[in-house]
N, C-alpha and C positions, 0 to 999 in steps of 0.2 A: 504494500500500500504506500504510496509517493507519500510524503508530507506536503502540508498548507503551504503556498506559497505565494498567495495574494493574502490583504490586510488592508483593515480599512483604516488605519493608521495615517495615511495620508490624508482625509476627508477630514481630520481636524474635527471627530467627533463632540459633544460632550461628552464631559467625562464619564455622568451615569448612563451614556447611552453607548459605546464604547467597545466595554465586555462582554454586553449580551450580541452587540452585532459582529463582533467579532466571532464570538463563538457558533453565531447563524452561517458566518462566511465556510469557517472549518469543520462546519456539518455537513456544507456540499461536499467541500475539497475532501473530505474524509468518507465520501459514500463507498459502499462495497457492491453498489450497482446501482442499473442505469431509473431503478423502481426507487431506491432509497437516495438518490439525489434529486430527481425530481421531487420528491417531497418534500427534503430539505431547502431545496431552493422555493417549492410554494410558501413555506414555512417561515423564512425568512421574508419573502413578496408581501405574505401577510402582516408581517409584524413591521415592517416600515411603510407598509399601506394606513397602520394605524397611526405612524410616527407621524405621515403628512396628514391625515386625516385632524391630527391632532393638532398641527400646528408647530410640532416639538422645536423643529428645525428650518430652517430656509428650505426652498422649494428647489435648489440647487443639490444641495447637501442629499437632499431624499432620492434624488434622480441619479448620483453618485451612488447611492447606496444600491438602485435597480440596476444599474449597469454593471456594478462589480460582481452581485450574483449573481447575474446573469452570466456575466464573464468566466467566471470560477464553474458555473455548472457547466457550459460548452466547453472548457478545460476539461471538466470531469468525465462527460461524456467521452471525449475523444480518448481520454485516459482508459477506461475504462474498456470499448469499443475495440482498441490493440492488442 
């Protein structure tokens, strides 16, 4: 199993919002198939759907946070797919 190798460390989270997206991002990158990364990436969809819903963060910041899982689960796939 490859390790995490994206991070949302760049996006300049807050800070209580952080570790939990962090550890959304490393539940893709860490799936042991192509069923349990899809879910992990809806999972994470969900959970910054409610971040913008909410207001939490800029409307930049939230669209960083959909593109990186996005990013990490077509990594995952293709990982996985080989």
């Amino acid at each position: 199993m490859s390790r995490p190798t994206l991070s949302v460390a760049p996006l300049r989270l807050p800070d209580f919002l952080e570790q939990k997206c962090q550890a959304l991002l490393e539940g893709i990158q860490r799936a042991d198939s192509m069923n349990v990364a899809l879910l992990a990436e809806q999972r994470a969809a969900g959970f910054t759907e409610a971040l913008e819903w909410l207001q939490v963060m800029p409307p930049a910041q939230t669209e960083d946070l959909f593109v990186l899982y996005e990013r990490a689960l077509t990594g995952r796939i293709a990982e996985l797919g080989s």
